[in-house]
PDB file of N, CA, C, O and CB in Angstrom:
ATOM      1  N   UNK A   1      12.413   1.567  -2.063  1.00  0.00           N
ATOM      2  CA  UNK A   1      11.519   2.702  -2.217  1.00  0.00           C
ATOM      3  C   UNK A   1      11.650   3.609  -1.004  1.00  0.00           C
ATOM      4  O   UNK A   1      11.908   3.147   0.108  1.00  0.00           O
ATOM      5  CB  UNK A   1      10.057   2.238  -2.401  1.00  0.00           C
ATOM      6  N   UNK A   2      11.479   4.833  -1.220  1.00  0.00           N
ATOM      7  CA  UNK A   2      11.729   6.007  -0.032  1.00  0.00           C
ATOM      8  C   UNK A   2      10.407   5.798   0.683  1.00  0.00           C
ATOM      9  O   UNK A   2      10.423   5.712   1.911  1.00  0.00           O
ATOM     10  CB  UNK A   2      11.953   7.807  -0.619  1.00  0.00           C
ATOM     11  N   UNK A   3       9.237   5.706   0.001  1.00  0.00           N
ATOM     12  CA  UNK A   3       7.660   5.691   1.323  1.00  0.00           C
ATOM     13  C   UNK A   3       7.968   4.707   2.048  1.00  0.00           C
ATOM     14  O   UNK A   3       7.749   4.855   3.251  1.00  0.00           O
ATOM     15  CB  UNK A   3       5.846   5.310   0.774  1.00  0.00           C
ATOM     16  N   UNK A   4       8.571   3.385   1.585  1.00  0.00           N
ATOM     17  CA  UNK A   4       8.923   2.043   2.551  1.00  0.00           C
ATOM     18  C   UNK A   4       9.808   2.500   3.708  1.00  0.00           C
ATOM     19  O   UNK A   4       9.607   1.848   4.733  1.00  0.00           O
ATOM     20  CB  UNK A   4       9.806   0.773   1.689  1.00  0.00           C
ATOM     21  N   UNK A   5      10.744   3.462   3.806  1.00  0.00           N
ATOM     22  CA  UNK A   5      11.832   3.694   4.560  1.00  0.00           C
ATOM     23  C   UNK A   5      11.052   4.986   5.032  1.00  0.00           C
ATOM     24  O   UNK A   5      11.679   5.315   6.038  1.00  0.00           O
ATOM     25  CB  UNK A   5      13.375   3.769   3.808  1.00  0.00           C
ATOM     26  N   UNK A   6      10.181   5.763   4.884  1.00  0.00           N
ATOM     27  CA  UNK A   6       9.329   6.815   5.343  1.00  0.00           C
ATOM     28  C   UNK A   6       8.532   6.401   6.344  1.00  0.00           C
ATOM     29  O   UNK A   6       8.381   7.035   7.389  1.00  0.00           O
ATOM     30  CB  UNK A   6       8.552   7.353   4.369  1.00  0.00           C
ATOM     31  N   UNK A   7       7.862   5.084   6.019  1.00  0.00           N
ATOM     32  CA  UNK A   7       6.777   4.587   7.129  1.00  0.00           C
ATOM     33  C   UNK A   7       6.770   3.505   7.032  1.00  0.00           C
ATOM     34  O   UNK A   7       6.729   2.741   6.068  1.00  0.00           O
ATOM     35  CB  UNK A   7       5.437   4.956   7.132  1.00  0.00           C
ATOM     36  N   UNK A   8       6.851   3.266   9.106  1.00  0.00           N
ATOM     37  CA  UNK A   8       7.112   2.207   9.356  1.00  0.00           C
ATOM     38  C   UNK A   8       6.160   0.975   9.194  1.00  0.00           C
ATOM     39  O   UNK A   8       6.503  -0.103   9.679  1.00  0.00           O
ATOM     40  CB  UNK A   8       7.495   2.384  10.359  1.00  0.00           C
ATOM     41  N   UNK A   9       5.197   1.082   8.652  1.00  0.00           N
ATOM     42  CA  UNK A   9       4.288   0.061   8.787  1.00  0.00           C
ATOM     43  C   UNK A   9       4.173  -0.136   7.484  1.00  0.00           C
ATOM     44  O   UNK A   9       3.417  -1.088   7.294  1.00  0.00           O
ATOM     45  CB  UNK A   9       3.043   0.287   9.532  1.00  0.00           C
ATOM     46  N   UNK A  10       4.851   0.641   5.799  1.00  0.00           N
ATOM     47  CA  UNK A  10       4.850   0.005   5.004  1.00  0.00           C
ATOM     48  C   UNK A  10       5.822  -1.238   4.231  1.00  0.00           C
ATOM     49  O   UNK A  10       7.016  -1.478   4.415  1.00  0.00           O
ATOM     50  CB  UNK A  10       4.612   0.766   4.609  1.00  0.00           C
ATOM     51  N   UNK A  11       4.923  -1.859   3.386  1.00  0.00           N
ATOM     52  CA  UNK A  11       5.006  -3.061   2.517  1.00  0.00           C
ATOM     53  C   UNK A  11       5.394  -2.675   1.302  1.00  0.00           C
ATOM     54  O   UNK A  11       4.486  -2.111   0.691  1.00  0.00           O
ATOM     55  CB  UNK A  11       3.798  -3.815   2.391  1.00  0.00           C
ATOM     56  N   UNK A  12       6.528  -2.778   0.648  1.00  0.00           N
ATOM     57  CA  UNK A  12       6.889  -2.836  -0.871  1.00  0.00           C
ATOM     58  C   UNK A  12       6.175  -4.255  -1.591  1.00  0.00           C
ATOM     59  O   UNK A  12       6.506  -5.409  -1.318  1.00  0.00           O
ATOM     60  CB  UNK A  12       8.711  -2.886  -1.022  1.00  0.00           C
ATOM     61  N   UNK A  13       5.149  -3.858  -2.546  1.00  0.00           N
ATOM     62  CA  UNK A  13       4.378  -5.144  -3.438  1.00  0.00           C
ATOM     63  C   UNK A  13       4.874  -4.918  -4.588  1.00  0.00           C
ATOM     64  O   UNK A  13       5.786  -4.111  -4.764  1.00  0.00           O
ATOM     65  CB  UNK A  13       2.692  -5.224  -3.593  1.00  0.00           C
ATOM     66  N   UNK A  14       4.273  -5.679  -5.613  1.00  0.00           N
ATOM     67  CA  UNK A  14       4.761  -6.214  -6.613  1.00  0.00           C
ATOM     68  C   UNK A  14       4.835  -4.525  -7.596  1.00  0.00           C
ATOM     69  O   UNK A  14       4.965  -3.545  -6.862  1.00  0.00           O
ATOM     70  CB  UNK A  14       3.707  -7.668  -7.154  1.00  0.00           C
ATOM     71  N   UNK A  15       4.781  -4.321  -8.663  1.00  0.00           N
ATOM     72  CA  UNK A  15       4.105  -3.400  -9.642  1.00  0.00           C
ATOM     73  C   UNK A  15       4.189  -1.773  -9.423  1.00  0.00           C
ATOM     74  O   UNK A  15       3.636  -0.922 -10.120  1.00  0.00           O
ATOM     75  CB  UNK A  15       2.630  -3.795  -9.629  1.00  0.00           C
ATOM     76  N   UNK A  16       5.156  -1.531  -8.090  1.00  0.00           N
ATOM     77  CA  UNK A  16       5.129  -0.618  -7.835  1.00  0.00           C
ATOM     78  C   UNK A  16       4.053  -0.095  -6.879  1.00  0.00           C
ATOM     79  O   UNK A  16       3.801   1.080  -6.613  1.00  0.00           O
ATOM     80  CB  UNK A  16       5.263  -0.237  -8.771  1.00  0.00           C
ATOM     81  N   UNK A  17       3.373  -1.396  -6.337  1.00  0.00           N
ATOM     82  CA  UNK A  17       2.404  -1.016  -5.426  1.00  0.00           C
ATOM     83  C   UNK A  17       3.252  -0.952  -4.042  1.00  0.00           C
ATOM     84  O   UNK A  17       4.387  -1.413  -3.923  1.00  0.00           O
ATOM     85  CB  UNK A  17       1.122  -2.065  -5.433  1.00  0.00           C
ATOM     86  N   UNK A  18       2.335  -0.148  -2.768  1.00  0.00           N
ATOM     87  CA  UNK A  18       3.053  -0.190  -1.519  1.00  0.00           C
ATOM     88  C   UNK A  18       1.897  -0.043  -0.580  1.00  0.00           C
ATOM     89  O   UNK A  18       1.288   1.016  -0.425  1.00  0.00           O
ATOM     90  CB  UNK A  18       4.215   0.941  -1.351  1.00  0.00           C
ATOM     91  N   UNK A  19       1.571  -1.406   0.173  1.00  0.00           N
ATOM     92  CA  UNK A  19       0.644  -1.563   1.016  1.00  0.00           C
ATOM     93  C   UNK A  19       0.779  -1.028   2.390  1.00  0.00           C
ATOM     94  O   UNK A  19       1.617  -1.696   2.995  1.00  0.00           O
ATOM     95  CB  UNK A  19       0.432  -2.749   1.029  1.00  0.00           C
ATOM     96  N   UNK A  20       0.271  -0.069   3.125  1.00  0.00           N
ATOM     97  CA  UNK A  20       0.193   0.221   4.222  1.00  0.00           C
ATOM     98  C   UNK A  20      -0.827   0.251   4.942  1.00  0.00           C
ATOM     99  O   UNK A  20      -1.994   0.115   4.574  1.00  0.00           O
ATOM    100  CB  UNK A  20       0.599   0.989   4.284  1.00  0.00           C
ATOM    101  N   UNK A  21      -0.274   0.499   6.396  1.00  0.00           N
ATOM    102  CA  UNK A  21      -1.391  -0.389   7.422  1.00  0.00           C
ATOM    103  C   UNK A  21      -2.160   0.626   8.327  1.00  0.00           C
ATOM    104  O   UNK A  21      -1.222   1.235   8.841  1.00  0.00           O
ATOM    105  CB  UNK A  21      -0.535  -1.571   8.574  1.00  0.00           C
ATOM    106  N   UNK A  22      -2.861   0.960   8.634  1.00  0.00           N
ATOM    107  CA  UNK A  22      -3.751   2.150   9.012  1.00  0.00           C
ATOM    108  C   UNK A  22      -4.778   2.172  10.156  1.00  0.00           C
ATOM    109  O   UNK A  22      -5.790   1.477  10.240  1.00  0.00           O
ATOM    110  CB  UNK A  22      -4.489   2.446   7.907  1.00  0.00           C
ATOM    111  N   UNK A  23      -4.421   2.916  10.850  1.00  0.00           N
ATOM    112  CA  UNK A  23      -5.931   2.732  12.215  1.00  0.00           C
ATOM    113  C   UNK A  23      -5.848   1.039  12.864  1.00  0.00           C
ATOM    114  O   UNK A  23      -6.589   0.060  12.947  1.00  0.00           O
ATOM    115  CB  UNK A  23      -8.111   2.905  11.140  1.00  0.00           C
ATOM    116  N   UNK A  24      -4.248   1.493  13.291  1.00  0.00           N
ATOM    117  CA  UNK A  24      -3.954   0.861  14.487  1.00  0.00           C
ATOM    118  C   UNK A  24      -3.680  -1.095  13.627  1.00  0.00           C
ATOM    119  O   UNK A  24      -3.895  -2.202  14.120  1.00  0.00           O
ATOM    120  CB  UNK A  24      -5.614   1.222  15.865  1.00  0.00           C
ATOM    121  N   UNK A  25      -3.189  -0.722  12.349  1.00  0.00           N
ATOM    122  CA  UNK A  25      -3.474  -2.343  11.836  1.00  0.00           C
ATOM    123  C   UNK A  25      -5.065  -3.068  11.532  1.00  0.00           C
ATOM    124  O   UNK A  25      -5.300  -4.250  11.284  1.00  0.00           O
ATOM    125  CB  UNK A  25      -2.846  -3.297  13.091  1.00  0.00           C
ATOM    126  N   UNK A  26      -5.823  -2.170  11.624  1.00  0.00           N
ATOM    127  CA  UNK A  26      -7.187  -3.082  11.484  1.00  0.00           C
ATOM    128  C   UNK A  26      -7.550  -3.101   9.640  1.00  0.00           C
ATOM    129  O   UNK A  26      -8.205  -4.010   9.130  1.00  0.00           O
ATOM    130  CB  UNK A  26      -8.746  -2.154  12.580  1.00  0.00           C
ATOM    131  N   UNK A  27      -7.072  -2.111   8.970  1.00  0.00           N
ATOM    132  CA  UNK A  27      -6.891  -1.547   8.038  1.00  0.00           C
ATOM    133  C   UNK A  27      -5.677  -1.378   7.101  1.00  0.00           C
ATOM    134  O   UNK A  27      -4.541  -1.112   7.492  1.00  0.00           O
ATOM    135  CB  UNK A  27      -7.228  -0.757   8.395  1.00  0.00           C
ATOM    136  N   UNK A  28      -6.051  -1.563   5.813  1.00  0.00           N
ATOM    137  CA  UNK A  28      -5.182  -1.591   4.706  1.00  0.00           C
ATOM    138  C   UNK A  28      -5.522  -0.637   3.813  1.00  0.00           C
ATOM    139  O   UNK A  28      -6.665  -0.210   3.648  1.00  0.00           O
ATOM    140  CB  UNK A  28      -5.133  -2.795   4.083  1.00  0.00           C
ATOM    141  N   UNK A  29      -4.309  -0.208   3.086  1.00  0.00           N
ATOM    142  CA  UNK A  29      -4.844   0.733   1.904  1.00  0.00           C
ATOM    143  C   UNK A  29      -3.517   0.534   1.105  1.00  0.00           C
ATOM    144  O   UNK A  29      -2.392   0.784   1.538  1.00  0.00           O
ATOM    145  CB  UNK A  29      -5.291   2.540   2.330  1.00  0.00           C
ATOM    146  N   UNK A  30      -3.830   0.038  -0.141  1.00  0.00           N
ATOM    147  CA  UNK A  30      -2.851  -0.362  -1.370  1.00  0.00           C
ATOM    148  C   UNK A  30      -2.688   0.581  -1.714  1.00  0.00           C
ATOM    149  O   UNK A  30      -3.584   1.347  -1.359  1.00  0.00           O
ATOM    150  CB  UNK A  30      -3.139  -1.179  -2.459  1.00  0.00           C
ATOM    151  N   UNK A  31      -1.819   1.093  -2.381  1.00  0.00           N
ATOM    152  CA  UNK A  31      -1.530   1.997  -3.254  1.00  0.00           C
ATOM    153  C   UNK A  31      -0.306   2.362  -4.198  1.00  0.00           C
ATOM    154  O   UNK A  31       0.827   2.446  -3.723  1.00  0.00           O
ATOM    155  CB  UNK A  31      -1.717   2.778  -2.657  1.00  0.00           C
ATOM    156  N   UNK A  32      -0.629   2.636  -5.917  1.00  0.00           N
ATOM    157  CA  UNK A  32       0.497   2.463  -6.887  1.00  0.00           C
ATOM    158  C   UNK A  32       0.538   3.884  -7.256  1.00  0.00           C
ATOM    159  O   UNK A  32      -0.262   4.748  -7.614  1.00  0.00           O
ATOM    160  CB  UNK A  32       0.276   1.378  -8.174  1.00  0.00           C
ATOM    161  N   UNK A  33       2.381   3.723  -6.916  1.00  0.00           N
ATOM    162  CA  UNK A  33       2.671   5.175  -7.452  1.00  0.00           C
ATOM    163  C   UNK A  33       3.221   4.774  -8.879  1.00  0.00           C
ATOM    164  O   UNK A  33       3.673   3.714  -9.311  1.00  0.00           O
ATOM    165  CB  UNK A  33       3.870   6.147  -6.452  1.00  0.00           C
ATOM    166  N   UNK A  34       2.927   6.555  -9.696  1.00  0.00           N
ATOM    167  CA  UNK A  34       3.849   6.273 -10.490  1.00  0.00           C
ATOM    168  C   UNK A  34       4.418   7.824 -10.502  1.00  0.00           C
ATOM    169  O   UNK A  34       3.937   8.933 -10.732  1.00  0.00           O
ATOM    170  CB  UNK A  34       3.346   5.533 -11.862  1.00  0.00           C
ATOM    171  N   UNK A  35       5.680   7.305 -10.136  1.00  0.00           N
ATOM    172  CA  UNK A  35       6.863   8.410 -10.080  1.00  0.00           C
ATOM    173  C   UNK A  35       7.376   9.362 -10.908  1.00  0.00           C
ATOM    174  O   UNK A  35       7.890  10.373 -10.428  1.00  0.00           O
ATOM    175  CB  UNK A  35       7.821   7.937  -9.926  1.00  0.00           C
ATOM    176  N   UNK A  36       7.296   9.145 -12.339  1.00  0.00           N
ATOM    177  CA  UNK A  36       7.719   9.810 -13.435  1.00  0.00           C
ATOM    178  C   UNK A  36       6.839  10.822 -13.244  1.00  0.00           C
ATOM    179  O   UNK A  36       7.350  11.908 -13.517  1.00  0.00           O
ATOM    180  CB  UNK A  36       7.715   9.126 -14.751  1.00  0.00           C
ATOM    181  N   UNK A  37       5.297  10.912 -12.748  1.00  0.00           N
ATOM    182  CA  UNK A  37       4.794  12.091 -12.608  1.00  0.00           C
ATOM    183  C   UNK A  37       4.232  12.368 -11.427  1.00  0.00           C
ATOM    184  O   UNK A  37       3.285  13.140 -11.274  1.00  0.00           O
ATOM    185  CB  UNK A  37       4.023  12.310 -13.473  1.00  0.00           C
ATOM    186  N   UNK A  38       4.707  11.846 -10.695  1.00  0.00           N
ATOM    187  CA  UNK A  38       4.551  12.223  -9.079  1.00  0.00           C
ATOM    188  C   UNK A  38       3.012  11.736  -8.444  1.00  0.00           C
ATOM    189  O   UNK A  38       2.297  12.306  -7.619  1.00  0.00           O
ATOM    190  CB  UNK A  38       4.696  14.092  -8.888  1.00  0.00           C
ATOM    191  N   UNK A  39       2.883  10.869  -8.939  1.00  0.00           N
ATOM    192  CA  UNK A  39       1.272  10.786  -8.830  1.00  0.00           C
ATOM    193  C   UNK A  39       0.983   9.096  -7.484  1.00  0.00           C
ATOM    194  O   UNK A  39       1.896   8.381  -7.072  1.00  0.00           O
ATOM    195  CB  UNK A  39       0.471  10.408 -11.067  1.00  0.00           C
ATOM    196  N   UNK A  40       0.150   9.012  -7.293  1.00  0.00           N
ATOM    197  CA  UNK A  40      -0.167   7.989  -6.134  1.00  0.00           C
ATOM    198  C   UNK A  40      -1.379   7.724  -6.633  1.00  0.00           C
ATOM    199  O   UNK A  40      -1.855   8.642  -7.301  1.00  0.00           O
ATOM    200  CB  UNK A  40      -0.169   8.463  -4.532  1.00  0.00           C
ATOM    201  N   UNK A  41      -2.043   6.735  -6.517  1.00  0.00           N
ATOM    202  CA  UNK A  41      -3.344   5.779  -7.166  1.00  0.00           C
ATOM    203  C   UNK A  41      -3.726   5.461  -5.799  1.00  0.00           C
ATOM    204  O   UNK A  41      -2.681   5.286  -5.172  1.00  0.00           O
ATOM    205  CB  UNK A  41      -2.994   4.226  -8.303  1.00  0.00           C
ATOM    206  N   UNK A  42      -4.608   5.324  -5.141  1.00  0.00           N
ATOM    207  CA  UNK A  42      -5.034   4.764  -4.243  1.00  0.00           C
ATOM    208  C   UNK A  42      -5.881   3.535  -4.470  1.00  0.00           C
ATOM    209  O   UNK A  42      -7.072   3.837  -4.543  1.00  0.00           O
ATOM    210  CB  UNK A  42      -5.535   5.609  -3.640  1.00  0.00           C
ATOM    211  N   UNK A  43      -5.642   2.250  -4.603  1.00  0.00           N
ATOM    212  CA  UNK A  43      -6.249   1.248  -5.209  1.00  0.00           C
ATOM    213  C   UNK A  43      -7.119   0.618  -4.190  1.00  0.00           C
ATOM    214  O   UNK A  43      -8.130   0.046  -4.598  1.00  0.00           O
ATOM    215  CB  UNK A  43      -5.305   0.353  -5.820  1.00  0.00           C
ATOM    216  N   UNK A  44      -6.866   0.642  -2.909  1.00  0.00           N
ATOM    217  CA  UNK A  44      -7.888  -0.622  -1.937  1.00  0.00           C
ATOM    218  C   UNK A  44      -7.845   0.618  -0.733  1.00  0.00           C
ATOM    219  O   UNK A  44      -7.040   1.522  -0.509  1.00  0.00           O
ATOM    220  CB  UNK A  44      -6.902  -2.752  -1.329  1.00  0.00           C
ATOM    221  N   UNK A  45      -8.747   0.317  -0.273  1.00  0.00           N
ATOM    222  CA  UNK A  45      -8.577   0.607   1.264  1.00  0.00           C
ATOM    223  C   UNK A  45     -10.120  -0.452   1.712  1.00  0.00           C
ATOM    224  O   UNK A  45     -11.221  -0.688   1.214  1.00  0.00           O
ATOM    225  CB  UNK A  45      -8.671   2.770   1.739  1.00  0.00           C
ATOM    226  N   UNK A  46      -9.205  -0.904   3.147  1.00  0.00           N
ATOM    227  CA  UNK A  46     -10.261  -2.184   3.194  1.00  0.00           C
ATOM    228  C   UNK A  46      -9.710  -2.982   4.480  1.00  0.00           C
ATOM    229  O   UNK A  46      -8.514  -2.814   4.715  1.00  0.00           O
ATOM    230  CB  UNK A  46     -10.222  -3.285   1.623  1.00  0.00           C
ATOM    231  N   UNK A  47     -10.432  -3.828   5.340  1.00  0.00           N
ATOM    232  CA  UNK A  47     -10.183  -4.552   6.286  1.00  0.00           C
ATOM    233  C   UNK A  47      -9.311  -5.640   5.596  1.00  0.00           C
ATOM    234  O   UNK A  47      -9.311  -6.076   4.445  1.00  0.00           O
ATOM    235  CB  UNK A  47     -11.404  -4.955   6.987  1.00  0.00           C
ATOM    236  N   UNK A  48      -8.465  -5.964   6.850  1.00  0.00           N
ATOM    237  CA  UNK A  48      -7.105  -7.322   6.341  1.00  0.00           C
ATOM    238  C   UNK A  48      -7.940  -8.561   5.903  1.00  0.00           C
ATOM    239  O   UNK A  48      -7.513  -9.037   4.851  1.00  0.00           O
ATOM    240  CB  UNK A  48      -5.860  -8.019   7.933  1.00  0.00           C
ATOM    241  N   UNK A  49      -8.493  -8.897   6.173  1.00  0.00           N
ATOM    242  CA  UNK A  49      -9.090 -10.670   5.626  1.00  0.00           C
ATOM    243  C   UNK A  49      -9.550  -9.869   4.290  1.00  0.00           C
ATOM    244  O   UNK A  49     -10.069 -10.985   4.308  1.00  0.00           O
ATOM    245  CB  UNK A  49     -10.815 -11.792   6.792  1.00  0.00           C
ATOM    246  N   UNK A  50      -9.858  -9.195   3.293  1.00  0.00           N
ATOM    247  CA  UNK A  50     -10.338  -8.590   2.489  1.00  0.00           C
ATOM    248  C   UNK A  50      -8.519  -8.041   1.466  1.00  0.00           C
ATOM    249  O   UNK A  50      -8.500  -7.195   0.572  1.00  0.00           O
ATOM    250  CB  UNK A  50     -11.490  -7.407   3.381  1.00  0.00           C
ATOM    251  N   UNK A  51      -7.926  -8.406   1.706  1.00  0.00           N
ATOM    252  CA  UNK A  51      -6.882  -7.704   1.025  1.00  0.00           C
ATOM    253  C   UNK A  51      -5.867  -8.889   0.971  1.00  0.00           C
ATOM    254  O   UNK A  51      -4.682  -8.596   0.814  1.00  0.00           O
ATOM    255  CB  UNK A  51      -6.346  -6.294   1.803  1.00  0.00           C
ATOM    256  N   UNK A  52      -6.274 -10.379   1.104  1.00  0.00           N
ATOM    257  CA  UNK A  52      -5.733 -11.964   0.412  1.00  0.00           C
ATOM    258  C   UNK A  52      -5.537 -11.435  -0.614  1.00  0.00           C
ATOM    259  O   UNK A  52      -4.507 -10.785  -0.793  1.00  0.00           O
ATOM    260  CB  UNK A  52      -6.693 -13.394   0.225  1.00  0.00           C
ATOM    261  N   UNK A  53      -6.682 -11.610  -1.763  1.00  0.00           N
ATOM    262  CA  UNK A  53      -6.908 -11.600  -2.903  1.00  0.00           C
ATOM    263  C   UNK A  53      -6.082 -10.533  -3.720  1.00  0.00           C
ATOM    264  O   UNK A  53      -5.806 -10.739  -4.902  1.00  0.00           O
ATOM    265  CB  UNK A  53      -8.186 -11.515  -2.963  1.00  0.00           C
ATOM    266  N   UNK A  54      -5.705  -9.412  -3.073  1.00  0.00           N
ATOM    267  CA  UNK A  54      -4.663  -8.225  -3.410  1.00  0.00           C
ATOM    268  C   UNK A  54      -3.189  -8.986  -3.733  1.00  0.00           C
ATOM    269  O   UNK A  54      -2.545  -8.757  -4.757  1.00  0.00           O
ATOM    270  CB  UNK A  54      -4.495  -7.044  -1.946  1.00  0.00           C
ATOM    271  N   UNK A  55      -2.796  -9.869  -2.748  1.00  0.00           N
ATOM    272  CA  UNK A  55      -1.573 -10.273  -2.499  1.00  0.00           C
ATOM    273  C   UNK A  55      -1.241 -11.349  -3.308  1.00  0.00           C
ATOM    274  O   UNK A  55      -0.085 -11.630  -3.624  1.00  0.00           O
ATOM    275  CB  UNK A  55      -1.405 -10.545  -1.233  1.00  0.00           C
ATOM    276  N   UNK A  56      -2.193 -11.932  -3.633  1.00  0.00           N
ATOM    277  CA  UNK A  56      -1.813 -13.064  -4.966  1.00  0.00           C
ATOM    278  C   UNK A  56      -1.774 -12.762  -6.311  1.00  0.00           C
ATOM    279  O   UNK A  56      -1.498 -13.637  -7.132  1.00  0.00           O
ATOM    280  CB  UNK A  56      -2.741 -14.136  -5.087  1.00  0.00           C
TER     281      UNK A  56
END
């Protein structure tokens, strides 16, 4: 994915999601694009012990 190679602190996930890390790592914010129409979903934004349950 190009946002993975755009920024350095992102995560390629499953579904087309791409987790990145925010305000210094204290912070997460998921998010699924879908490309065919240029669009970004913002699904979580949320402290790390809070974003397990994302990853399984």
């Amino acid at each position: 994915m190009d946002v993975v190679a755009d920024f350095s602190k992102a995560k390629s996930l499953n579904g087309g999601r791409v987790r990145f890390e925010v305000a210094g790592g204290d912070y997460r914010m998921v998010v699924a694009f879908d490309w065919k129409r240029s669009i970004a979903f913002v699904k979580f934004v949320g402290r790390m012990p809070n974003t397990a349950r994302l990853m399984s």
